[in-house]
C-alpha positions as CSV (number, residue, x, y, z in Angstrom):
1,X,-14.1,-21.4,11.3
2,X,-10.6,-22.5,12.0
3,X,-9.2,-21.6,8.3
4,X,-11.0,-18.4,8.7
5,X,-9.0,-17.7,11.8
6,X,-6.2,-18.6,10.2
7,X,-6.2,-16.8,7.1
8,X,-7.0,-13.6,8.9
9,X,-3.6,-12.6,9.4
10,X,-2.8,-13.4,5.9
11,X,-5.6,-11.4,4.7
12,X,-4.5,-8.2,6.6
13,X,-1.0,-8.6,4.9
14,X,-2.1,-8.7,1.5
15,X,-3.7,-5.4,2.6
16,X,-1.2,-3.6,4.1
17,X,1.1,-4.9,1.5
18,X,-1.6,-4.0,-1.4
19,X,0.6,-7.1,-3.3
20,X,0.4,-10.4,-2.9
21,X,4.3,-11.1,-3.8
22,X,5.7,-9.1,-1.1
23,X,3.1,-10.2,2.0
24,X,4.0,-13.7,0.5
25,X,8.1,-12.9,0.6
26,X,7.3,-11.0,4.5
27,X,4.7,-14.6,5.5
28,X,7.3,-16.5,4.0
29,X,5.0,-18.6,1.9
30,X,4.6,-19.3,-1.9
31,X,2.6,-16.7,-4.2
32,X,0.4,-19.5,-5.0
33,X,-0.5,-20.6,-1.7
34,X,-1.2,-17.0,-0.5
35,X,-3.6,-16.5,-3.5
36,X,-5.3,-20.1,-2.9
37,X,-5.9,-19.2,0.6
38,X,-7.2,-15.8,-0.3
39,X,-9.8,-17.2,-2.6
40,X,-10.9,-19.5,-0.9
41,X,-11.4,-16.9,2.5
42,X,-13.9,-14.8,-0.2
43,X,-16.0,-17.9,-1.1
44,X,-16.3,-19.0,2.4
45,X,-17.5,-15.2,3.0
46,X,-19.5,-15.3,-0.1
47,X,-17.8,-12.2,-1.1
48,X,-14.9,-10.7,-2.4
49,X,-12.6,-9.1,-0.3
50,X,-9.4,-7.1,-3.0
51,X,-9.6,-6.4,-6.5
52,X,-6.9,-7.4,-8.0
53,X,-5.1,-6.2,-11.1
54,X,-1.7,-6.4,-12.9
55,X,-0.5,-3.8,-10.9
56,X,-2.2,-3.2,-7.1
57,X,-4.4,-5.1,-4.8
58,X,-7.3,-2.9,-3.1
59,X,-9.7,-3.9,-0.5
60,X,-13.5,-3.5,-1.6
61,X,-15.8,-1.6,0.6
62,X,-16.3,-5.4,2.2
63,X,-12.5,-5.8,2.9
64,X,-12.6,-2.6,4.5
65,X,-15.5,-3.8,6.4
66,X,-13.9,-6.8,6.9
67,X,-10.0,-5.5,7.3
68,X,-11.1,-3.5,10.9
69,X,-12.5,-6.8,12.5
70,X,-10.2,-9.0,11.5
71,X,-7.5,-6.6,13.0
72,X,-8.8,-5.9,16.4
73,X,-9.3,-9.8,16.5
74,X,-6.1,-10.5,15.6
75,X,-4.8,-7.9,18.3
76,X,-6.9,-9.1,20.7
77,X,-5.3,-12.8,20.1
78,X,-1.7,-11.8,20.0
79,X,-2.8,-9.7,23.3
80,X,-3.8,-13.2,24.7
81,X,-0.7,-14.8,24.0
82,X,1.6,-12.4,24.9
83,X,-0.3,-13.0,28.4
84,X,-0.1,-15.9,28.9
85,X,3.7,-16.8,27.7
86,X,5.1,-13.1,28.4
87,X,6.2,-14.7,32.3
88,X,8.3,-17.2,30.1
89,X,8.9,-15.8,27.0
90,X,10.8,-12.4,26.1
91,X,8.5,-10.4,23.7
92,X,9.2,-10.9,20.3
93,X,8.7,-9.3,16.5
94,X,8.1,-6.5,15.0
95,X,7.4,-3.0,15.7
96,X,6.6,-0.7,12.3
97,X,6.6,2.5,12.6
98,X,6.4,5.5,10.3
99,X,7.5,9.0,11.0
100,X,9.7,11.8,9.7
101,X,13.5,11.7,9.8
102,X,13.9,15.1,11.4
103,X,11.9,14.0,14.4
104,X,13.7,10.7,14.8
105,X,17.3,13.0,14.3
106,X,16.4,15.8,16.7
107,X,14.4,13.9,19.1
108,X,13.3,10.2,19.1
109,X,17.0,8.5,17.7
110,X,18.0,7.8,21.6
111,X,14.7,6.7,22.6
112,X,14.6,3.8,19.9
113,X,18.6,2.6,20.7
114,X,17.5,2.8,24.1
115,X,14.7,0.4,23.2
116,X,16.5,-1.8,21.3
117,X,19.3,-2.3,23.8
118,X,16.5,-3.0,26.2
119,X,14.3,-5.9,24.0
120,X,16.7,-7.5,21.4
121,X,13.8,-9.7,20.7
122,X,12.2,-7.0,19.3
123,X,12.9,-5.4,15.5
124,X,12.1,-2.0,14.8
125,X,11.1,-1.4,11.5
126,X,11.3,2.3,10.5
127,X,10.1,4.1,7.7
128,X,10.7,7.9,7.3
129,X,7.6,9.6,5.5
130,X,6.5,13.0,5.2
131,X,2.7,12.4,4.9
132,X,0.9,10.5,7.1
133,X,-0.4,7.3,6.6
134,X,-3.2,5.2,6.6
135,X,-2.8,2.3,9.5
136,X,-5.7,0.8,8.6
137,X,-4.3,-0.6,5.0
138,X,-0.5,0.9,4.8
139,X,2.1,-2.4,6.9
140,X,2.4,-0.2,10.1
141,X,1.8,-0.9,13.6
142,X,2.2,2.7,14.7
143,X,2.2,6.3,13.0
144,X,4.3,9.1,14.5
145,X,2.5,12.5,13.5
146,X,3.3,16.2,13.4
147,X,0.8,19.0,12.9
148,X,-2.0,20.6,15.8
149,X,-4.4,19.8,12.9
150,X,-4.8,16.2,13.3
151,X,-7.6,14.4,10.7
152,X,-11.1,13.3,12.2
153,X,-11.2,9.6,12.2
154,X,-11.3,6.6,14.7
155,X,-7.7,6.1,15.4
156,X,-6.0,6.4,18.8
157,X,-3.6,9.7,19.4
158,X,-2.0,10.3,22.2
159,X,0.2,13.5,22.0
160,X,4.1,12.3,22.7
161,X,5.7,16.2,22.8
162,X,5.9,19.5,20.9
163,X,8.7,20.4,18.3
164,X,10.1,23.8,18.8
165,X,12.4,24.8,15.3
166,X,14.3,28.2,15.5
167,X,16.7,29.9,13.0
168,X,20.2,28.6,12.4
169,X,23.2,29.8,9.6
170,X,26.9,28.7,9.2
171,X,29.5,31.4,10.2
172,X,30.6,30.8,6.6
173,X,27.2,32.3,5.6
174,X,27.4,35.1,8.3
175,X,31.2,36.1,7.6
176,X,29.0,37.7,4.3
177,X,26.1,39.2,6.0
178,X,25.4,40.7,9.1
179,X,24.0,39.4,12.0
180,X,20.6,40.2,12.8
181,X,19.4,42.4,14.8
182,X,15.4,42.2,14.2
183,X,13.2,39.5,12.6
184,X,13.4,41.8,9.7
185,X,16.4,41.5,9.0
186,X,16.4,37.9,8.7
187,X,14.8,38.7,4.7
188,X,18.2,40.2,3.7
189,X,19.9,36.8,4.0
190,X,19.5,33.8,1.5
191,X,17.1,30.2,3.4
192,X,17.3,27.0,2.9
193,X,13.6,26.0,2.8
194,X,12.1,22.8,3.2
195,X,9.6,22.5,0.3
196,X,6.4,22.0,2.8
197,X,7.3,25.3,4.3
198,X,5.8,28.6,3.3
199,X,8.5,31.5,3.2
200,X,6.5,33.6,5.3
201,X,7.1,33.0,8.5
202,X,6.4,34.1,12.3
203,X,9.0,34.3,15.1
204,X,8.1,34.2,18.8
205,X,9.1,35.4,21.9
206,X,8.1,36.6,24.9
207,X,4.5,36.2,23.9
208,X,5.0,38.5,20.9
209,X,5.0,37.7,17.2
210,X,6.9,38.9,14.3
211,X,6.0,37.6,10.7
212,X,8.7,37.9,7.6
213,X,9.3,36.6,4.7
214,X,12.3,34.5,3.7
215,X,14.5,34.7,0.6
216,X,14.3,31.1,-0.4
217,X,17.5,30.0,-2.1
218,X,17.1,26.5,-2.5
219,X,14.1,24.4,-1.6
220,X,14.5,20.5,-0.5
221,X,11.7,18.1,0.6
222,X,14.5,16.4,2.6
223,X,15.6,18.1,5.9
224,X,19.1,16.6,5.8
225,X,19.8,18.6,2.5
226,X,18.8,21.8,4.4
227,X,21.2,21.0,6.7
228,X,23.9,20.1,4.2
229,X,23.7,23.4,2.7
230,X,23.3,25.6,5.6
231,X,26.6,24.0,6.9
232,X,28.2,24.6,3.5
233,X,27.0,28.2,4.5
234,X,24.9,28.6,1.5
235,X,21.6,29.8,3.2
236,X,20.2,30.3,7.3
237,X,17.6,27.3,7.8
238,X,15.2,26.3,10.7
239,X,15.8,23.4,12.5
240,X,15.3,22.2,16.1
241,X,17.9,22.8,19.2
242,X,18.4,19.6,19.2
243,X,19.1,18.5,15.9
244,X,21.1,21.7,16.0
245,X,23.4,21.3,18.9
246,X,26.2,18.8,17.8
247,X,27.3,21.3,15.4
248,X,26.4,24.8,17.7
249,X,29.2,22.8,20.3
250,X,31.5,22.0,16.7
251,X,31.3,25.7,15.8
252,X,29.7,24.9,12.3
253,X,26.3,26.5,13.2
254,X,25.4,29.4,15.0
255,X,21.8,30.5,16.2
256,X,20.4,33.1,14.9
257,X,18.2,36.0,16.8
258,X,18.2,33.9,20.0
259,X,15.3,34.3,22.2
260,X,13.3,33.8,19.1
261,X,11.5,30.5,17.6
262,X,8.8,29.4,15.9
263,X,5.6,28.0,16.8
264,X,5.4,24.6,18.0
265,X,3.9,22.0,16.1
266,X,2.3,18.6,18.3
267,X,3.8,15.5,18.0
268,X,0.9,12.6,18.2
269,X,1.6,8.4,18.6
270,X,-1.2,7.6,16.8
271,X,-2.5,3.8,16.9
272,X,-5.2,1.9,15.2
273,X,-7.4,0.3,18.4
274,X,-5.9,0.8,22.1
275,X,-5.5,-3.1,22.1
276,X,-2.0,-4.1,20.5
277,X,0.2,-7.0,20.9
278,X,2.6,-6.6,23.7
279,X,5.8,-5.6,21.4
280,X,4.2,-2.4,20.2
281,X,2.2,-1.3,23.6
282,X,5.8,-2.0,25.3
283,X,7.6,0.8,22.8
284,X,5.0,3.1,23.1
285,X,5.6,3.2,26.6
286,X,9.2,3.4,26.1
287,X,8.4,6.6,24.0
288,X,6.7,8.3,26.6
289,X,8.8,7.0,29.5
290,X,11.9,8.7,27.5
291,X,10.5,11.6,26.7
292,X,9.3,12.7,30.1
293,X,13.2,11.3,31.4
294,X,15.0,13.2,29.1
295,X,13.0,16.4,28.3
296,X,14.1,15.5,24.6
297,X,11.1,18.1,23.0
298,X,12.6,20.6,25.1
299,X,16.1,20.4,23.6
């Protein structure tokens, strides 16, 4: 019983990992001794847990099985520990979380330096990804989501705020076109898309909506190169007030048909179990402290 407690945190790094070199390199421990201990776990279960090839490592419908017990227990322990020592001990570790780098930009970037300032103890490990993905296997502790269509499944979600994009262009862009007066005209002047949105779009305000549709330009999957080119005055692209604002007070950016925006999409803090070691329960209440302080969706 005790090596099987023990190699339980091992075992949910392989998975997450889906290699056994890199949870080895982030366990610090040889290859070998990760793959010993891993063998061993299956034929003390009696059955195998990953299969393994040249090129990935993925769980078997057992180590699925298997990977969702072994992580609430393994929650449930650090839970206990944090506990007891957390009167003596600063929290500690690390907090991984994926999200998208226009939502850390426009809204979240204070709330994490905040954090940081707050619990040096505590490393935040960020990745920025445009799909969501899957906590139960993928090396994160915490998944920040946008869409109002959120996937059925058995994960927490607690809805953090609501992202509010309008319509921006470079004075450079509008010293050759005119302003616009209606939503319509918005189609007479070249976009910078990002590739996930569709050019036909609908404006809001006052209750009322307005659809058009965009002359796309150029199309990036990255939001920073929208807003590259939109300040090189090469196209009008959508982006929130407050990833806006530094360069509306510069003069590099001017909004466009203001009054008018585009519908919100939710912002969810989605977990795996509502039981998580004291590091990661501690940032998510940052996240929502900071939100509700600084009105940051509202920007």
């Amino acid at each position: 019983m005790k090596s099987l407690l023990n190699d339980m945190p091992l075992f949910l790094e392989v998975a997450r990992q889906k290699s056994f070199t890199q949870a080895a390199e982030i366990l610090d421990i040889p290859d070998s001794t990760v793959s010993r201990r891993i063998s061993a776990l299956e034929k003390e279960l009696g059955v195998r847990l990953l299969n393994r090839n040249s090129r990935s490592v993925e769980l078997t419908d057992s180590g699925k099985e298997f990977f969702e017990y072994c992580d609430n227990i393994v929650a449930e322990v650090e839970a206990a520990r944090d506990c007891l020592v957390g009167t003596n001990n600063s929290p500690s570790g690390k907090v991984r979380i994926s999200l998208r780098n226009d939502i850390y930009l426009s809204h979240l970037s204070g709330a994490f330096i905040e954090f940081a300032q707050k619990w040096p103890d505590i490393q935040l490990h960020a990745t920025y990804n445009k799909h969501w993905v899957d906590l139960m296997t993928e090396p994160f502790d915490l998944d920040i989501r946008v869409g109002n269509d959120m996937p059925a499944s058995n994960l927490v979600s607690r809805r953090l705020g609501q992202t509010k994009p309008a319509i921006y262009a470079s004075p450079l862009l509008m010293d050759k076109y005119d302003f616009p007066e209606s939503v319509e005209d918005l189609r007479k002047i070249p976009a910078i898309a990002i590739a996930s949105m569709d050019e036909k779009i609908s404006l809001w305000k006052d209750g009322q909506s307005q659809t058009v549709t965009l002359k796309a330009a150029h199309r990036f999957t990255c939001g920073g190169a929208c807003l590259g080119f939109a300040l090189a005055g090469l196209g009008l692209t959508l982006l929130s007030p407050g990833r806006a604002a530094p360069y509306v007070k510069a003069g590099e950016l001017v909004r466009l048909l203001d009054g008018w925006s585009l519908p919100g999409e939710d912002v969810h803090l989605v977990s795996v179990s509502s039981r998580m070691p004291k590091r990661v329960r501690l940032f998510m209440d940052h996240l929502f402290e900071y939100s509700s302080r600084t009105n940051c969706w509202d920007l």
